[in-house]
Structures are given as structure tokens and as C-alpha cells.
N, C-alpha and C positions, 0 to 999 in steps of 0.2 A: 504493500500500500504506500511506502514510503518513497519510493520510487514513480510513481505515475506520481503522488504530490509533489516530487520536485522537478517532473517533467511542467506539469501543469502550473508550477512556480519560472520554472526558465521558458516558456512560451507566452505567461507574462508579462515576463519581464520583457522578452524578445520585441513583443506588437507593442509594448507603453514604447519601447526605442525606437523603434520603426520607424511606426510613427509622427513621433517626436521630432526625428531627424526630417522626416518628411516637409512635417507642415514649417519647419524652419528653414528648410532649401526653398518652399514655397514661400512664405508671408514675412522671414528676414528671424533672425534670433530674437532683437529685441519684440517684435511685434507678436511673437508665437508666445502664450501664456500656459501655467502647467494646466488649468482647466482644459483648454483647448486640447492639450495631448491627450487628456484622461477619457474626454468626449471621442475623441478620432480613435481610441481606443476600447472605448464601449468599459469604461473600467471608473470606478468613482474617484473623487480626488483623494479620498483616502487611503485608498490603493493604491493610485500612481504616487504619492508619499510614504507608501512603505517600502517601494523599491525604488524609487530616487528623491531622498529628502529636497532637489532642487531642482531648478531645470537646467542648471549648469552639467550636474551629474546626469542629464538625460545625454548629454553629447561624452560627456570625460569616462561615463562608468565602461570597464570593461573587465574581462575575468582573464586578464593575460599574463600580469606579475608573478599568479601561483605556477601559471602554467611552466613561463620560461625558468623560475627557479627549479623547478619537476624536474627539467630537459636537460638543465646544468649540473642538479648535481648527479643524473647519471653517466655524466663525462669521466673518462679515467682520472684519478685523481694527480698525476704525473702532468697534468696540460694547465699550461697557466690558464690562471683566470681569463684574459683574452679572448685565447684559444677554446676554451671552455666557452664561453658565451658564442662566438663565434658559429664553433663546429654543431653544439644541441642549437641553435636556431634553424638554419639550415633548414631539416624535419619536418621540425613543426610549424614552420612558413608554405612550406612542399604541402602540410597537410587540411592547408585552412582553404575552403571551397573560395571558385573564384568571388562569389557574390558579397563572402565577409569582406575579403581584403577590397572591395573598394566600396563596401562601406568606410570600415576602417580609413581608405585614403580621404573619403569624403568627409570624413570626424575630425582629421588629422587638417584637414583645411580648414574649416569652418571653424578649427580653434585657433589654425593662424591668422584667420582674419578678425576674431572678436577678441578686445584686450582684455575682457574679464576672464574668458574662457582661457587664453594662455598663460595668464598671470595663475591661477588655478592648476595649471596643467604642472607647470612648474612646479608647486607645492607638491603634487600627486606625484610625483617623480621620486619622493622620498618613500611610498610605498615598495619604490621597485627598487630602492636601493635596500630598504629591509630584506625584501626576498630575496636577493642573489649578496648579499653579507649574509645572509641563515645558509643559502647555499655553499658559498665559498666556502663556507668555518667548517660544513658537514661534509664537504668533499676530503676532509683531511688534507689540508694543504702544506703539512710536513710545520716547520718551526715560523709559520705567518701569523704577525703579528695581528690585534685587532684593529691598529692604523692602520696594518697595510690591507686587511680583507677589506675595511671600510672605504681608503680610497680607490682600489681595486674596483668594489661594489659602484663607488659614483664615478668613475672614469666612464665604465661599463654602461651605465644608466645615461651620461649624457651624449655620448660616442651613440647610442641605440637612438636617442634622442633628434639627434642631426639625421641621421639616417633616416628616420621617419619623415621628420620634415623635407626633407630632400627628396625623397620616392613623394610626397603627398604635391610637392609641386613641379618637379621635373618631370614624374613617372617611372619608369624604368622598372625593374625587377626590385623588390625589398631585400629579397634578401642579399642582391649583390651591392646594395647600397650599405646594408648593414656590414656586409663582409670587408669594404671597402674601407669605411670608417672603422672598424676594429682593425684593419692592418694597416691605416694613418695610427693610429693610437701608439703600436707597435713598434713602427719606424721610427716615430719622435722619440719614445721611450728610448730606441734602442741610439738616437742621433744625441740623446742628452745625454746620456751616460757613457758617451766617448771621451 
């Protein structure tokens, strides 16, 4: 039973975004209201505020931090951190149907153009820097300090960062954008410590 309810909870959740995204590519961010999404979703306002306390979080919410932590720390534990983010993205980029990922680049735009929405986005980055510092530390990374998982963690987070943005308005492949920016990251490292 617990199962068809959390299907019936993420099919929810799916149509209040949908949506949401919808009538805000239609009628503009500021002008789309959370009623309006809850209405175009057939769902009360009380609902569409249990799974997004805002309408900010109708654009920023996503279930992606737990994932990519998942994917890195079953990286051998021998691969730097980099490397590690790098190689488990890959996969699970390969595995997302085309229709998310350009939701996602449409999300990933419409937060470059709203300054409340990026300013916010930025904050939200510290979620994803928890996850892949819980990853680092659990992949056994031998005698790594918790300065270094942590800046390790936001190197990682904001190198994925540019990558995003960069795929949301260039286009191109993500994950070779991603891959791209993790081996600038590399280079410098490896150009500062000569």
C-alpha cells in the first residue's frame, strides 16, 4: 500500500510542476500565482503547499542531490573526488528520458532569467554540497581531511553549476558540459600546484 501512496504522492507532485512551469512559460513568473498552479492542477492550495511551500520551489524543487550522491559514492574509492563526480554522472545523465532533461534545461533558464529564482538557487547549492561531502567522507577517501572533502564537495557543486548553466543556454550534451568543467577544474588544480 505504501508504495502506490508514494506513487500517487510523486504524480502529484509531478502535475502541481508541470504545471506550474507551464503557466509560467505562458503568463511570465511574476504574473503566475501559487493558486493559479493548484487550479491548473485540479489540487487545493493546501496541497500545492505541502509539496512546495513556494512558488519559487515550484521551479528550484528537484530530487537530484540524493541521486548524484547514490552514483558517487559507488565510484571506487581510489578516484578522486573529481573523477568520482565526473565518471557516476555520466549514467545517470544517459538514464534521464529525453522529456526531463529539457524540462530541467527549461528550469535551469527561467532561473537564469529571474533574480529571485537565482539568488535562491545559489543558496540551494548548499544542499548539494551536503550530499556529495556525506559522499566523499563515505567513499573512504584514505587520510582526507574534512577541509578538504568540504572544499572538494563545493569545487564539485559549483564546476556542476557552470555546466548547467552553460548546457541551459548554449545546449549541447550535459553531460559533456559537465565533463568539460570537471576537467577545467583539474587542469587548474593541476596548473596551480606546479
Amino acid at each position: 500500500m505504501s508504495g502506490l501512496r508514494e506513487r500517487k504522492r510523486a504524480a502529484t507532485r509531478e502535475a502541481i510542476q508541470r504545471h506550474g512551469l507551464r503557466l509560467i512559460g505562458e503568463r511570465g513568473y511574476d504574473a503566475t500565482t501559487c493558486e493559479q498552479i493548484a487550479a491548473a492542477a485540479q489540487v487545493s492550495p493546501a496541497t500545492f503547499f505541502r509539496y512546495f511551500p513556494t512558488k519559487e520551489d515550484v521551479v528550484l524543487g528537484d530530487v537530484y542531490d540524493p541521486v548524484i550522491a547514490t552514483a558517487v559514492r559507488g565510484r571506487p574509492a581510489g578516484e578522486s573526488p573529481l573523477t568520482a563526480v565526473r565518471r557516476a554522472l555520466a549514467p545517470v545523465l544517459g538514464a534521464l528520458p529525453a522529456e526531463e532533461m529539457e524540462s530541467v534545461r527549461r528550469r535551469t533558464a527561467l532561473i537564469l532569467s529571474v533574480p529571485a529564482l537565482r539568488a535562491r538557487s545559489r543558496e540551494q547549492q548548499e544542499e548539494l554540497v551536503r550530499h556529495l561531502s556525506a559522499a566523499f567522507s563515505e567513499r573512504g577517501e584514505g587520510k582526507v581531511t574534512d577541509l578538504e572533502v568540504q572544499v572538494a564537495a563545493w569545487v564539485c557543486a559549483a564546476a556542476l553549476a557552470v555546466a548547467v548553466e552553460r548546457w541551459a543556454v548554449e545546449g549541447d550534451d550535459l553531460a559533456t558540459q559537465i565533463d568539460q568543467a570537471l576537467r577545467a577544474v583539474a587542469a587548474l588544480t593541476r596548473r596551480a600546484t606546479r
